[in-house]
C-alpha positions in Angstrom: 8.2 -4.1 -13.6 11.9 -4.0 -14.2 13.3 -0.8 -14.2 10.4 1.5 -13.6 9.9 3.7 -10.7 6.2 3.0 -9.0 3.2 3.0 -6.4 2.3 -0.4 -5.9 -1.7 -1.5 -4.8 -2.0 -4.5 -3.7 -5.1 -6.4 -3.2 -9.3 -6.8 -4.4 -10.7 -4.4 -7.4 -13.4 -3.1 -5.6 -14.7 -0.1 -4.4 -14.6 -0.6 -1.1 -10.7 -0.7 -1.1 -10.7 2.2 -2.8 -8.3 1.8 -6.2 -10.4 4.5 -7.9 -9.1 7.4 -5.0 -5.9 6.1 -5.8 -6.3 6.5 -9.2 -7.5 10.1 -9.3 -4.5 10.9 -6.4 -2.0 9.3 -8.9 -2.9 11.5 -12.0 -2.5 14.6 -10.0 1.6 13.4 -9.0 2.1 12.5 -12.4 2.4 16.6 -12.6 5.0 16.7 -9.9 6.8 12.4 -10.7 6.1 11.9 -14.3 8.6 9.2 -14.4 5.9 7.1 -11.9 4.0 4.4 -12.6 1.3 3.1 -11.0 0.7 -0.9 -10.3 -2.8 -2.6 -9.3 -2.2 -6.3 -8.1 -4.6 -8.0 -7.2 -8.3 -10.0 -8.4 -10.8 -7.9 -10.4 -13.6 -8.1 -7.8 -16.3 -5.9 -10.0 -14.3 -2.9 -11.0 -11.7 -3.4 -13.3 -13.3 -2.6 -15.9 -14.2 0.6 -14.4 -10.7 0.9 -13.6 -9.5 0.6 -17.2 -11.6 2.6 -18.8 -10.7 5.4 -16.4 -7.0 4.9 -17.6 -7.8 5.4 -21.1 -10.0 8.3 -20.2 -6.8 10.3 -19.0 -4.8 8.3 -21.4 -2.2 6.7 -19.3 -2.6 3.3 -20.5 1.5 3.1 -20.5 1.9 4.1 -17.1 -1.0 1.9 -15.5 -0.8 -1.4 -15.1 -2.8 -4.3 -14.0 -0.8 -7.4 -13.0 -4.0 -9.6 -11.9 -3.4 -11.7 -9.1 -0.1 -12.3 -7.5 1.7 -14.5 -5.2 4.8 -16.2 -3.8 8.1 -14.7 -5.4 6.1 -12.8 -7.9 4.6 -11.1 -4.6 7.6 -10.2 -3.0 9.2 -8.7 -5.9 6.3 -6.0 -6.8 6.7 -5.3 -2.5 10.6 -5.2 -3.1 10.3 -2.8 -6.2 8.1 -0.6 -5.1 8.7 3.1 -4.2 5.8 2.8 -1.8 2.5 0.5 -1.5 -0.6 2.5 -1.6 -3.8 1.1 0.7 -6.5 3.6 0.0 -9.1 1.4 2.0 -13.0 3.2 2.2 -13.3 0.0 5.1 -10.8 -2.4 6.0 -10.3 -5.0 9.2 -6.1 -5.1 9.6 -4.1 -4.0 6.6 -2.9 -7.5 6.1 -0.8 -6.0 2.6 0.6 -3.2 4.9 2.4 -5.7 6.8 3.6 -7.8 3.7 5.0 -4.7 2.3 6.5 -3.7 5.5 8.0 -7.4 6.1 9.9 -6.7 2.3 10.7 -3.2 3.6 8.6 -1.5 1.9 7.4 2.1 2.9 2.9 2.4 2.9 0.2 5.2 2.5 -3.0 3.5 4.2 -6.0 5.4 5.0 -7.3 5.9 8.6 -9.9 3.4 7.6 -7.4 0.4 7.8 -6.6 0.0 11.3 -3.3 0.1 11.1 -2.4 3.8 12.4 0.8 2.9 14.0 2.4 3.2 11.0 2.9 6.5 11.4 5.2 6.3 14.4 7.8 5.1 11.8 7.8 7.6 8.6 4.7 6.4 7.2 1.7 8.1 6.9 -2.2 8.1 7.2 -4.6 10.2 5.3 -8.2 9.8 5.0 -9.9 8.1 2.2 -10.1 10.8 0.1 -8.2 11.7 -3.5 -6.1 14.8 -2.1 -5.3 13.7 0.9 -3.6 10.7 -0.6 -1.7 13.1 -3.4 -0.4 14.9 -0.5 0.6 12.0 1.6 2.4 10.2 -1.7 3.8 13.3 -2.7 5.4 14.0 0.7 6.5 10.7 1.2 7.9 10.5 -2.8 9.8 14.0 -2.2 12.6 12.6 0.0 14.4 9.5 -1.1 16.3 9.3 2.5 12.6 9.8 4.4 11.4 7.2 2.1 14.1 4.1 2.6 13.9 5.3 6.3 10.1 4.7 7.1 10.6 1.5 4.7 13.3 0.3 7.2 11.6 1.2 10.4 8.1 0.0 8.8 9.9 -3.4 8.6 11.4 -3.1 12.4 8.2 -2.4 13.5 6.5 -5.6 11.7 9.4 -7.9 13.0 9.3 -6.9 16.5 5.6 -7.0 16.7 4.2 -8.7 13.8 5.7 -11.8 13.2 3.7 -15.3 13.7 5.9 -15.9 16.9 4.9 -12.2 18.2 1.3 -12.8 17.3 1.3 -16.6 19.3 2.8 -14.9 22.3 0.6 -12.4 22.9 -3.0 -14.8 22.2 -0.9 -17.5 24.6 -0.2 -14.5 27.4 -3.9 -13.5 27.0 -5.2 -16.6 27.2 -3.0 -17.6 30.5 -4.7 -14.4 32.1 -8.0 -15.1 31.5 -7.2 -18.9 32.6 -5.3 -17.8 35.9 
């Protein structure tokens, strides 16, 4: 991934998560960011193949790739490399890959299905689930370098003052001395 410019996804291939609206948002910015490349990380859960065959379809088997399953420094580096991770969720809990990515720093595109809405209160956006609405939330974000590296910093800001294992404990241990008091 060395020397590339990309979108990152990070997580399960399946539908659910949503790689496919991704897919058919990225194709339309390749008009606009044909230098961009477009990453899925993560377990083939029942669509990869699916997936692939979509990508030769539209024949952009050289700008697609598919890493598998990642982890440790691996991990951190596609984060860290990224222009921006991409979480096109159609259902999701907490945007557990949204807070990795913000921990390296790295600016995210979820969809209003992930929970995670406060995102937006730093540069980041969130779009519905849909194809055009995440070509128009990459391709605002994409457009301004400076906007970009600023939601990435305050994204991280965010996560460390609110996110971290020590944030989490203290607010579980300040519940649970209310309830007990």
């Amino acid at each position: 991934l060395k020397n590339i410019s990309y979108i990152l996804y990070m997580g399960r291939l399946h539908i659910i998560k949503g790689p496919d609206l991704l897919l058919k948002a990225y194709l339309k910015l390749l008009g606009d960011f044909p230098e961009l490349h477009l990453v899925f990380a993560g377990p083939d859960a029942g669509f990869g193949n699916q997936l692939i065959e979509d990508v030769q379809k539209y024949s952009i088997e050289k700008k697609v790739h598919f890493l598998g399953y990642i982890r440790g420094d691996d991990k951190v580096g596609a984060y860290t490399g990224a222009k921006l991770l991409a979480v096109p969720s159609r259902r999701e809990a907490m945007s557990i890959v949204a807070l990795e990515a913000g921990a390296c720093g790295t600016p995210v595109i979820l969809t209003t299905a992930c929970g995670f809405d406060e995102v937006k209160n730093v540069g980041c956006k969130v779009v519905q689930p849909l194809p055009d609405e995440l070509y128009s939330g990459m391709h605002s974000m994409l457009s301004s370098s400076n906007a970009l590296e600023a939601a990435g910093n305050n994204l991280r800001s965010l996560i460390l003052q609110k996110y971290t294992w020590k944030k989490t404990a203290e607010k579980y241990l300040s519940i649970a001395d209310s309830i007990c008091s």
